[in-house]
C-alpha positions as CSV (number, residue, x, y, z in Angstrom):
1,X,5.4,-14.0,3.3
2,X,4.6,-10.6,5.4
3,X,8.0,-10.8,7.4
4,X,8.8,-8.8,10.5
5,X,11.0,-6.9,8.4
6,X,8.4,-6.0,5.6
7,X,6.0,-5.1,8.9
8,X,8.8,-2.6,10.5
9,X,9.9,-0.9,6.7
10,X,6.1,-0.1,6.7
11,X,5.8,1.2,9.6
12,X,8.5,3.1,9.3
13,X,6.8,4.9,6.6
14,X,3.9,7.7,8.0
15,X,0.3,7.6,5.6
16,X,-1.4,11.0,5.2
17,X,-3.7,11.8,7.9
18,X,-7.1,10.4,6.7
19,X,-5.3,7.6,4.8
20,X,-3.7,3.9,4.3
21,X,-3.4,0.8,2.6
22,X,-4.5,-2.2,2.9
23,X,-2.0,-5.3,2.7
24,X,-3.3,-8.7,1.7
25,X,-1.2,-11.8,1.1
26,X,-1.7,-14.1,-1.4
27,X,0.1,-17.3,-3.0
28,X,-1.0,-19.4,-5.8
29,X,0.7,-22.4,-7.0
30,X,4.0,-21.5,-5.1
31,X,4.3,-18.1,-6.1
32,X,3.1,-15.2,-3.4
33,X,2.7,-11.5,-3.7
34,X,1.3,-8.8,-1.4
35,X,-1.6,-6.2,-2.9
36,X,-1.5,-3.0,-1.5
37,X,-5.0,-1.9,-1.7
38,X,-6.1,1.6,-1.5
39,X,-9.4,3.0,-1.1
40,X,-10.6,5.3,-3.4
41,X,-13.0,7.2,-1.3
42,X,-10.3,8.1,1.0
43,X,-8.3,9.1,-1.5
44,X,-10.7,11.4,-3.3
45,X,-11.7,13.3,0.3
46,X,-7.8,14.3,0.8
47,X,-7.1,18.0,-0.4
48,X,-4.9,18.2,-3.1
49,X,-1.5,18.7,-1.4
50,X,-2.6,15.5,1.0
51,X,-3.4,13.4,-2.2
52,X,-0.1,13.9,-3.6
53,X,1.3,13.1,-0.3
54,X,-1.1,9.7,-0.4
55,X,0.6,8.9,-3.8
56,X,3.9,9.5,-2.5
57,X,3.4,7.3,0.7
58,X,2.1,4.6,-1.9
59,X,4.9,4.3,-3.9
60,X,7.5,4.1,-0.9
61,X,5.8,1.7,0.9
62,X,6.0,-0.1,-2.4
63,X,9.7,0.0,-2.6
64,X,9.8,-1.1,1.0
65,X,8.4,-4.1,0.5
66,X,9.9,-4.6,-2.8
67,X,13.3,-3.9,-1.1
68,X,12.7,-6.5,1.4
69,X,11.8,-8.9,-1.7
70,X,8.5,-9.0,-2.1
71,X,6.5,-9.0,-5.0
72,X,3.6,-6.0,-5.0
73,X,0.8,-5.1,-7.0
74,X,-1.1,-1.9,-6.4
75,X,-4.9,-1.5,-6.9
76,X,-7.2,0.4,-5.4
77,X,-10.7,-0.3,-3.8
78,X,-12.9,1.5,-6.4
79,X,-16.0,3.9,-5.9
80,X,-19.5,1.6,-6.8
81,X,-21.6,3.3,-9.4
């Protein structure tokens, strides 16, 4: 489901210093989708400018894989109280 294609169009795409994603694959019953997870402790230890960069990187390698027709769900890997 992770082609070639989807591999290059992401790395095509340059994270904030500090920070990436995590790309998981998963199918059920036929249908398969890709989670893009981020890590929220990363995240919170950018400075401000670099966290908006973070979001921005996000959302295009999103579209990246969505233009190469995946289907993508965000999430992130949240803090443990």
């Amino acid at each position: 489901m992770y082609t070639d294609e989807m591999r290059r169009a992401v790395r095509s795409i340059r994270a904030p210093k500090g920070f990436g994603l995590d790309i998981v694959e998963h199918s059920t019953e036929g249908i398969g989708w890709i989670e893009l997870v981020a890590d929220e402790i990363k995240f919170m230890k950018l400075l401000d400018a670099d966290k908006r960069s973070a979001v921005e990187y996000m959302v295009r390698v999103k579209k990246a894989l969505e233009d190469n027709g995946a289907i993508v769900q965000l999430t992130r890997r949240a803090v443990e109280q």
